[in-house]
C-alpha positions in Angstrom: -3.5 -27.0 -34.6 -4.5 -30.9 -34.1 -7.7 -31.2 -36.6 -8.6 -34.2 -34.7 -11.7 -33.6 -31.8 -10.6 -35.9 -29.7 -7.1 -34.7 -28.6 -6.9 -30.9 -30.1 -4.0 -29.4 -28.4 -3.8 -25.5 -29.0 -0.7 -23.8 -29.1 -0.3 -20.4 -27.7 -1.5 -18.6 -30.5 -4.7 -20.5 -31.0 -5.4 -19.8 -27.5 -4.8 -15.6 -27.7 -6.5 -15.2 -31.2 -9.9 -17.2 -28.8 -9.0 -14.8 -26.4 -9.2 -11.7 -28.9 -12.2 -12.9 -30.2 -13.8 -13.2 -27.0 -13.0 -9.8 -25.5 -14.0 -8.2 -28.5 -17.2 -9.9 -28.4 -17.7 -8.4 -25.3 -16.7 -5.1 -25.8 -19.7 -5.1 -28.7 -22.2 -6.7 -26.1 -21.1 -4.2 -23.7 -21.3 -1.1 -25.9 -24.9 -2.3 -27.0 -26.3 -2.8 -23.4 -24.8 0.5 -22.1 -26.2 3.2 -23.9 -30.4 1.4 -23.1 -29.1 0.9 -19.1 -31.3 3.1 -17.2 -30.9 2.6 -13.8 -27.5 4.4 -12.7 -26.0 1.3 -10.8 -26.3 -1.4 -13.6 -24.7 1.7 -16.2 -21.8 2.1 -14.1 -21.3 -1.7 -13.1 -21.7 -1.9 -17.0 -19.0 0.8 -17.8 -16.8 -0.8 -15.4 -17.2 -4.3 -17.3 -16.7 -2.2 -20.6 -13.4 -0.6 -19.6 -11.9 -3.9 -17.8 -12.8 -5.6 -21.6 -10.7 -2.9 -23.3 -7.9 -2.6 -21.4 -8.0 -6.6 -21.7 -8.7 -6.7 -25.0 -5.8 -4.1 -25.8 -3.4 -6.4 -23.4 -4.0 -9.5 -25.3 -3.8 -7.6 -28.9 -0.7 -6.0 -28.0 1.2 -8.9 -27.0 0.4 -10.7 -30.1 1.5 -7.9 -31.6 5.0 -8.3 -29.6 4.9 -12.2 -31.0 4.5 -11.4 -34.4 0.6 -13.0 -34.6 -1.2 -9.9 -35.6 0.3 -7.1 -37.5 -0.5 -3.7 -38.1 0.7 -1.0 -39.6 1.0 3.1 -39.2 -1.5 5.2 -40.7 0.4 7.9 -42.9 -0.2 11.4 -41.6 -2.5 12.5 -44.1 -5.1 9.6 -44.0 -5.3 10.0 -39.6 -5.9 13.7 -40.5 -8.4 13.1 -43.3 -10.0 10.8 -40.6 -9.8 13.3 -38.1 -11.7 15.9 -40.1 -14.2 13.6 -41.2 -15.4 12.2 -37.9 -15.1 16.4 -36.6 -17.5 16.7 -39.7 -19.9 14.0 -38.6 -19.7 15.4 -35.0 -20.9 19.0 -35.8 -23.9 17.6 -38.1 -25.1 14.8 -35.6 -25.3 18.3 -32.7 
C-alpha cells in the first residue's frame, strides 16, 4: 500500500482485510446489543442484522481464503473432539 495520505491507492487485499475487520466488528456490536433487546421487533430486526453480518463476514473471509490472503488450517481430530467435550462440559454446569 501507498504510505503517502494524499494519494493511498489500496489494492484488493487492503480493501477485503477493511472489509473483514468491519463485519467482524459488527458481528461483536451485534452480539452485545441482542441478548439486552427487549422489545421483540428491535431483537428480531437485530438478529436479522446479525445473520446478514455473518453470512457477510464468512463471504469475504472465504474468498480471501480462495486468494491466498488468510490462511487456515484443519484442526486434527482429537483437538475438535477435546473442544467438543469441553464446551459439552461448560454447557451442563452453566444449566
Amino acid at each position: 500500500m501507498n504510505q503517502n495520505p494524499q494519494n493511498t491507492v489500496l489494492n484488493d487485499q487492503d480493501i477485503m482485510e477493511d472489509l473483514l475487520t468491519q463485519e467482524k466488528y459488527l458481528i461483536s456490536s451485534y452480539s452485545t446489543f441482542l441478548p439486552e433487546a427487549t422489545c421483540p421487533q428491535l431483537r428480531q430486526v437485530l438478529t436479522d442484522n446479525f445473520n446478514e453480518c455473518a453470512t457477510s463476514q464468512y463471504s469475504v473471509f472465504d474468498r480471501m481464503n480462495q486468494m491466498g490472503w488468510y490462511q487456515t488450517k484443519n484442526a486434527p481430530q482429537p483437538e475438535i473432539q477435546a473442544a467438543r467435550q469441553k464446551f459439552q462440559q461448560l454447557k451442563t454446569q452453566m444449566g
